[in-house]
C-alpha positions in Angstrom: 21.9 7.6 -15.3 24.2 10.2 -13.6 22.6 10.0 -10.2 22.5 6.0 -10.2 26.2 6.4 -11.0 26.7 8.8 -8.2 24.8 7.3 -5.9 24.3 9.2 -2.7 21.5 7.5 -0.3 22.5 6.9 3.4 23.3 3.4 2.7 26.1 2.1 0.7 24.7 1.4 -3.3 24.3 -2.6 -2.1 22.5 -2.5 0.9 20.5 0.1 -0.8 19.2 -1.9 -3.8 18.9 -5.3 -1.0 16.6 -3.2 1.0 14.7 -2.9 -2.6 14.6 -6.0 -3.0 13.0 -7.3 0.2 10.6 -4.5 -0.3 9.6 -5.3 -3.8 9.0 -9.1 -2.9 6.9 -7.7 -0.1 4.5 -5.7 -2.1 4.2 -8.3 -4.6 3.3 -11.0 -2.2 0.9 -8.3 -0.5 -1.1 -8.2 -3.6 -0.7 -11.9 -4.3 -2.7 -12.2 -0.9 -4.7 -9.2 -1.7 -6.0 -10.3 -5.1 -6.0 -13.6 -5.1 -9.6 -14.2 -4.2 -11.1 -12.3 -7.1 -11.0 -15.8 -9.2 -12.2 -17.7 -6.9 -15.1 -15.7 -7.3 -17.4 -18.2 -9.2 -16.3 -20.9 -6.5 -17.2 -19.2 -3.6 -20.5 -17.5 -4.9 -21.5 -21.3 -5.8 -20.8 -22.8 -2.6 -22.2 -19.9 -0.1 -24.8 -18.4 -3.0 -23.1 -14.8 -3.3 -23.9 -12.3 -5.1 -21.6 -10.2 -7.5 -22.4 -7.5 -5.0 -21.2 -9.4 -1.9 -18.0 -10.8 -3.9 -16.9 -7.5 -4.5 -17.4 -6.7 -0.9 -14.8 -9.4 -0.1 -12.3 -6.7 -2.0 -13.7 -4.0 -0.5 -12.9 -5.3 3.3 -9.2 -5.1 2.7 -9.4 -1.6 1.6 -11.8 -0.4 4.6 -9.7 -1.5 7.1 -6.5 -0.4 5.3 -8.1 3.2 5.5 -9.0 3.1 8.9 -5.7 2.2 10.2 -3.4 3.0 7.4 -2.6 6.5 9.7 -1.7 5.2 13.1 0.4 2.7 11.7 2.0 5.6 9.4 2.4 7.4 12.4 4.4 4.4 14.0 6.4 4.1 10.7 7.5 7.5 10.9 8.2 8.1 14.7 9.0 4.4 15.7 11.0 1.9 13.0 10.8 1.5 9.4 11.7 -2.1 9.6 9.8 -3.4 12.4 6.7 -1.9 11.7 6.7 -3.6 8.1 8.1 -6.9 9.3 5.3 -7.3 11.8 2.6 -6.1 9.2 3.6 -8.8 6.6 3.4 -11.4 9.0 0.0 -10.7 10.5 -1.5 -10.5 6.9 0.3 -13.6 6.0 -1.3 -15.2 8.7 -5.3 -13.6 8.0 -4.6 -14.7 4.5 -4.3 -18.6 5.7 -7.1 -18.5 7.9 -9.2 -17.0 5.0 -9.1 -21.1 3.9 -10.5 -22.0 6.9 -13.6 -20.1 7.2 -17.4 -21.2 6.9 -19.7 -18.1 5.5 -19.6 -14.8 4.1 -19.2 -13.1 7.7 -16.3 -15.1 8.1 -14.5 -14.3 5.2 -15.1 -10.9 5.1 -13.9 -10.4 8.4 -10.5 -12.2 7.6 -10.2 -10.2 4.8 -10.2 -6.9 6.9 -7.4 -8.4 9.0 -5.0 -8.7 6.3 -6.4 -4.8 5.4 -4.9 -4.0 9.2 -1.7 -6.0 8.3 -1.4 -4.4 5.2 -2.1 -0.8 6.3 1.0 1.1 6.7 2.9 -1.3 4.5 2.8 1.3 1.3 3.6 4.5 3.6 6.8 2.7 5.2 8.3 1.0 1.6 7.6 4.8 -0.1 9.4 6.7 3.1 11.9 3.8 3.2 12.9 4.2 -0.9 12.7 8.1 -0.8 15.4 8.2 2.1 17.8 5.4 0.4 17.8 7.0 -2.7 18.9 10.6 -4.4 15.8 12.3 -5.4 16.7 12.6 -8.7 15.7 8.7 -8.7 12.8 8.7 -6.4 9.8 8.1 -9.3 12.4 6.0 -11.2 12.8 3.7 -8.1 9.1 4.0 -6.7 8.6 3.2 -10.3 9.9 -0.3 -9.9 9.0 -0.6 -7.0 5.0 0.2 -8.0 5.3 -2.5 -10.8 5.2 -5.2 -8.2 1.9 -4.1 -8.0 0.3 -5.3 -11.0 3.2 -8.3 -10.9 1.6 -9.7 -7.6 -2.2 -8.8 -8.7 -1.6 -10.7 -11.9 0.1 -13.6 -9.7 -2.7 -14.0 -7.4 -5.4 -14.4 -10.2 -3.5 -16.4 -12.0 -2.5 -18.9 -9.5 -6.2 -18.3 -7.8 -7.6 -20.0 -10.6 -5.2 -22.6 -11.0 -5.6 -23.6 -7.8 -8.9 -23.7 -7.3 -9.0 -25.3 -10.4 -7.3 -28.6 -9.0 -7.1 -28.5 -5.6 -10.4 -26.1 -4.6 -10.4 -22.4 -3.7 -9.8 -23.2 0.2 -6.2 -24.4 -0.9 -5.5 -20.9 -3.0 -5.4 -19.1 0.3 -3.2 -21.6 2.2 -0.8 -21.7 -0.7 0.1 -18.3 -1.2 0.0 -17.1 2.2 3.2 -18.8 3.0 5.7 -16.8 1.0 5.2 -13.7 2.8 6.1 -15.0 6.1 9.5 -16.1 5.3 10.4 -12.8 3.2 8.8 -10.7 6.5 11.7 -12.3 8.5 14.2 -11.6 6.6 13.6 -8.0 6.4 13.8 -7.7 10.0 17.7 -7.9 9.0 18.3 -4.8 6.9 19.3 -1.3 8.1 16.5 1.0 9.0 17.4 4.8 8.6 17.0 6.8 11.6 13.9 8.6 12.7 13.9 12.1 11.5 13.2 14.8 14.4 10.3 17.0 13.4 10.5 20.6 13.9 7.0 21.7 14.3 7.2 24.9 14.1 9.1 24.8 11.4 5.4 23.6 9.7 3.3 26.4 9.4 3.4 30.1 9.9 1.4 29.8 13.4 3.4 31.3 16.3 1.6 28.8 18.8 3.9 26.4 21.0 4.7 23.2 19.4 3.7 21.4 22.8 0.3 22.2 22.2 -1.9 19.7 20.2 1.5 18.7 18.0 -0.7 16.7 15.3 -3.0 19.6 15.1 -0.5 21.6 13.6 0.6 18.9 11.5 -3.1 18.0 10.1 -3.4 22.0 8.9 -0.1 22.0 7.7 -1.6 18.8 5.6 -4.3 20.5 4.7 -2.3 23.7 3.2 -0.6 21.9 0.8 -3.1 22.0 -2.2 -0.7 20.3 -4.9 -1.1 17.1 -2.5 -5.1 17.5 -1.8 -5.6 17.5 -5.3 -3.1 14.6 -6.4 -4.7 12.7 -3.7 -7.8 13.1 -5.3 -7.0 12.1 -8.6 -5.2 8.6 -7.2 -8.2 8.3 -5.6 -10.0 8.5 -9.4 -7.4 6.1 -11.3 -7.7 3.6 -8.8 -11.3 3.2 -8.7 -10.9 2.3 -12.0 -7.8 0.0 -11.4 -9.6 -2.2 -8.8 -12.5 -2.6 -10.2 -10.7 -3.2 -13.2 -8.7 -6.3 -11.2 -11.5 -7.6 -9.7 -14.1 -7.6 -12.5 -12.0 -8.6 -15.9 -11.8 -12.2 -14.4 -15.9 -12.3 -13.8 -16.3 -10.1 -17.7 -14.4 -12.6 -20.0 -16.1 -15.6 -18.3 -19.3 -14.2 -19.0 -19.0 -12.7 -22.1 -16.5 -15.1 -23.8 -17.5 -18.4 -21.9 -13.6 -18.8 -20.8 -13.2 -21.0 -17.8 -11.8 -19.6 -14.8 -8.3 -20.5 -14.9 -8.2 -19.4 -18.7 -10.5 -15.9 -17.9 -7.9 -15.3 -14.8 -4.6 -16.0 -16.8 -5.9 -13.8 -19.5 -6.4 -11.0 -17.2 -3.2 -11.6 -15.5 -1.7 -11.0 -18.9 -3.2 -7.4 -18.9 -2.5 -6.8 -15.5 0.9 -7.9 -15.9 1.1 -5.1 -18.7 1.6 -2.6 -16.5 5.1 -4.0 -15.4 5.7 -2.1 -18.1 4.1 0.6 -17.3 4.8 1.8 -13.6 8.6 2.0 -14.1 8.1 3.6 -17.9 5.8 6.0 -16.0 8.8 6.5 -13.4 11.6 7.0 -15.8 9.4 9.4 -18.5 8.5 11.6 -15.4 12.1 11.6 -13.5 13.1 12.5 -17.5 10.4 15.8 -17.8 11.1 16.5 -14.0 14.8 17.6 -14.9 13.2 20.5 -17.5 9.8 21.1 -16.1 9.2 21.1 -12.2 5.6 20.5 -12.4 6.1 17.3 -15.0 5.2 14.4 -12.7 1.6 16.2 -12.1 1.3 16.9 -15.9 2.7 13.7 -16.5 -0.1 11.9 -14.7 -2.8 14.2 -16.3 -1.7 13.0 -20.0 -1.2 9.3 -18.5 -4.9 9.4 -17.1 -6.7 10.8 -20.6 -4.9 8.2 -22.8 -6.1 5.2 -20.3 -9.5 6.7 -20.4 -9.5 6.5 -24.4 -7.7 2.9 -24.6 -10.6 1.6 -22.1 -13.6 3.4 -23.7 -12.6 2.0 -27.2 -11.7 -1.3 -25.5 -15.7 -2.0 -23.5 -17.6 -0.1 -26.1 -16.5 -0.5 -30.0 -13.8 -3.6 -29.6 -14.4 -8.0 -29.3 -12.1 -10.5 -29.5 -8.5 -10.3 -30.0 -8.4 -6.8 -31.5 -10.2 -5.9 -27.9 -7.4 -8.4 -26.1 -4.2 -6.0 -28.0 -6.2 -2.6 -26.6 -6.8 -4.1 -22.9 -2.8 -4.5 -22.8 -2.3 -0.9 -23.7 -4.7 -0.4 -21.0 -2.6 -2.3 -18.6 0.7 -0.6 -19.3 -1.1 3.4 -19.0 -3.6 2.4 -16.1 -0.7 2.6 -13.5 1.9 4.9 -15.3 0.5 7.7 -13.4 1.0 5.9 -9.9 5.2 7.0 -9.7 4.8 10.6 -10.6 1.8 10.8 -7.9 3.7 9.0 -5.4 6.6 11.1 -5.6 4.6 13.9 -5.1 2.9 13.0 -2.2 7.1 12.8 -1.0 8.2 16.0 -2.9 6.0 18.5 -1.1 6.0 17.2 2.5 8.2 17.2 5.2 10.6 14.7 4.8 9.8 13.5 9.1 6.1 13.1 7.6 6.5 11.1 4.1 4.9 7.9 5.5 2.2 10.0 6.9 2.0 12.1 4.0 1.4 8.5 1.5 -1.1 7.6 4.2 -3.3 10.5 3.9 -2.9 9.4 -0.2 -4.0 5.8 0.9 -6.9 6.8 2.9 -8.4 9.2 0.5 -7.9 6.7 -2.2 -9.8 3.9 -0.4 -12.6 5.9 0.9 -13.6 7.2 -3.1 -11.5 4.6 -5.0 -10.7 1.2 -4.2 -13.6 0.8 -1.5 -15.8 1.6 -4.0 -14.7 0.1 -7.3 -15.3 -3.3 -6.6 -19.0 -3.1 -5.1 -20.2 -0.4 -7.3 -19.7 -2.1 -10.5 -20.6 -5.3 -9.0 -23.9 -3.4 -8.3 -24.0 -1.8 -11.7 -23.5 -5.4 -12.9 -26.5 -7.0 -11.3 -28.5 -4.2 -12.9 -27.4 -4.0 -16.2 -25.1 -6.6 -16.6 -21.2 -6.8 -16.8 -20.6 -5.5 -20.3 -22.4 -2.0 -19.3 -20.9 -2.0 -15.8 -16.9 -1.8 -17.7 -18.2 1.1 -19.8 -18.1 3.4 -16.6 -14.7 3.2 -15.8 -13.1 5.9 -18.4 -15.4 8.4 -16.6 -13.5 7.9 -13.4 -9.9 8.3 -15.3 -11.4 11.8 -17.2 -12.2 13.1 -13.6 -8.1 12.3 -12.4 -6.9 14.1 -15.3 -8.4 16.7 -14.5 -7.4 17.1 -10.8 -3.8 16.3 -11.6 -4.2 19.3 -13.6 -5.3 21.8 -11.1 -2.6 19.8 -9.0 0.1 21.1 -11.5 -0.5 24.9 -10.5 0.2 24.5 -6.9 3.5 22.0 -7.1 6.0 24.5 -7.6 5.7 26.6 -4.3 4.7 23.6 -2.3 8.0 22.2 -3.5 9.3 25.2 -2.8 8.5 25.2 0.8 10.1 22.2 1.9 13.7 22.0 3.5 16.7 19.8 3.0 16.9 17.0 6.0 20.0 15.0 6.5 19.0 10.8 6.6 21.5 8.9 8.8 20.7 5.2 9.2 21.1 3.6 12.2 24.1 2.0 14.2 
């Protein structure tokens, strides 16, 4: 609207939205490599003898590494280069997704998998601090929006094509496929114009009258830590996206087992659900931007209404619903599941520093992985082998009831946190 039409970013309006681009096909293909093994899950547990446990393990590696190293490679993101840190990253997990077609056992695998976790790990901090610098604020959740939507695009992708693959050619040739994309968008984007590194005051971080010479990320790590808006939205991404990758990994595995669907059928009909929330990340984006501009807590209350309605739709959808009446509520599902993931992102770029927003989405990542990603896959694998897959879906409303209400208690603490932050001129580089 009127700030797309009086656009403001460092970068002309073209190079702007080409940036975008490149960045959008990035996180797609990420979560093309990222996903993609969750259908071949019936292929690989016959061949090695897996169990649902183990297969969700092969999710959980990418997330364990991405939450060890996602804050080094922030930190590199945010003092060093945008651009080259995130051209580098895509290539290496480009390259650990091929070689996951030319391992042998479980061991293997997993440990492949971690690497594209490494390559992947400061790849979310460097697009969100990238996007919040091109663009005028008043755009940020509308563009991270958009941007978020190639989450579910890529995650539907990878499934889908997973299972097609396998399918024809066997799940070896799924990895070797679609790792090659990402290599030739990575060097491309080693051609657009970074922003310059913002100088960080500090001092300017915390009342402490201590010299900023001594123990710099110290300072930075309690001036993290003060900022109680962010602790709290952190903790509620943390709760929605238990539920979204368990949701990603497991739907394959539930309509296979409960409806008898092939593979390749199962996955595409889960990739239509997934692919729901298209929809819903940059709905999520443009509703919040919209409440933002009469409420300055919205985005936080936003994500709190967002969260309740996706527990409802999923409760009615595992517990009272079959067959296509079930299919209709599982694509509501996919539009609300990631609405909230805009408004929470902007946050964790509203309240901060703007010489720390990489670092700031990194402490998000971490916190998210440790309670929500790492664990969604494994712990309803496990509540699967016990009571089977049907009862296993029926716990994931609990987890978006607990996010709802943390964003919440987030939605007391925005405004002064806001209010705490400076204006910082972006230039771009020569």
């Amino acid at each position: 609207m009127n700030d797309d039409n009086n656009f403001t970013g460092p970068l002309p309006k073209r190079q702007a939205y080409y940036t975008f681009t490149l960045l959008f096909l990035l996180y797609m293909l990420d979560y093309i490599d990222r996903m993609v093994v969750v259908s071949l899950f019936p292929y690989i547990r016959q061949d090695w003898g897996l169990t649902d446990a183990q297969c969700g393990l092969l999710v959980s590696a990418v997330y364990w590494a991405i939450l060890i190293f996602t804050l080094p490679a922030s930190v590199a993101i945010d003092r060093w280069s945008r651009k080259k840190s995130i051209g580098i990253m895509s290539i290496l997990w480009s390259f650990a997704t091929f070689l996951c077609a030319i391992t042998q056992n479980f061991w293997q695998l997993f440990s492949v998998r971690a690497f594209i976790g490494i390559g992947e790990a400061g790849y979310a901090p460097g697009g969100t601090a990238m996007i919040s610098a091109l663009f005028p604020a008043g755009l940020r959740a509308r563009m991270l929006g958009i941007w978020n939507a190639s989450i579910p695009l890529g995650s539907a992708m990878g499934i889908a094509l997973g299972g097609l693959i396998a399918e024809h050619y066997g799940w070896r040739h799924a990895f070797g496929i679609v790792a090659i994309p990402g290599l030739i968008v990575a060097l491309l984007f080693f051609r657009v114009k970074d922003y310059k590194t913002v100088e960080l005051d500090l001092s300017s971080l915390s009342d402490s009258r201590s010299s900023g010479r001594a123990k710099p990320w110290k300072e930075v790590a309690v001036y993290m830590a003060g900022i109680k808006s962010l602790l709290f939205n952190n903790l509620a991404f943390a709760g929605n996206v238990f539920v979204t990758t368990a949701l990603i990994s497991w739907l394959p595995t539930y309509f296979n087992r409960t409806q008898g669907l092939p593979m390749g059928t199962a996955g595409l009909k889960s990739g239509v659900i997934m692919l729901m929330a298209i929809v819903g990340a940059p709905l999520g984006g443009i509703l919040a931007d919209r409440w933002f501009r009469v409420r300055t807590n919205a985005r936080l209350l936003f994500a709190m209404i967002s969260s309740l309605l996706t527990a409802g739709v999923f409760f009615l959808a595992f517990s009272a619903f079959t067959g296509t009446l079930q299919f209709i509520i599982l694509i509501a599902g996919g539009i609300l599941a990631v609405a909230f993931v805009p408004a929470s992102v902007a946050v964790t770029q509203d309240v901060v520093h703007p010489g720390l927003r990489a670092t700031s989405l990194s402490i998000c990542i971490i916190i998210q992985h440790i309670l929500g990603s790492s664990l969604g896959p494994p712990v309803i694998g496990h509540l699967s082998d016990m009571y089977g897959i049907n009862i296993a879906m029926m716990a994931l409303p609990i987890f978006n009831m607990a996010a709802a209400f943390l964003f919440f208690l987030a939605s007391f603490y925005y405004n002064s946190d806001a209010a705490k932050v400076g204006v910082v001129h972006i230039q771009v580089e020569e």
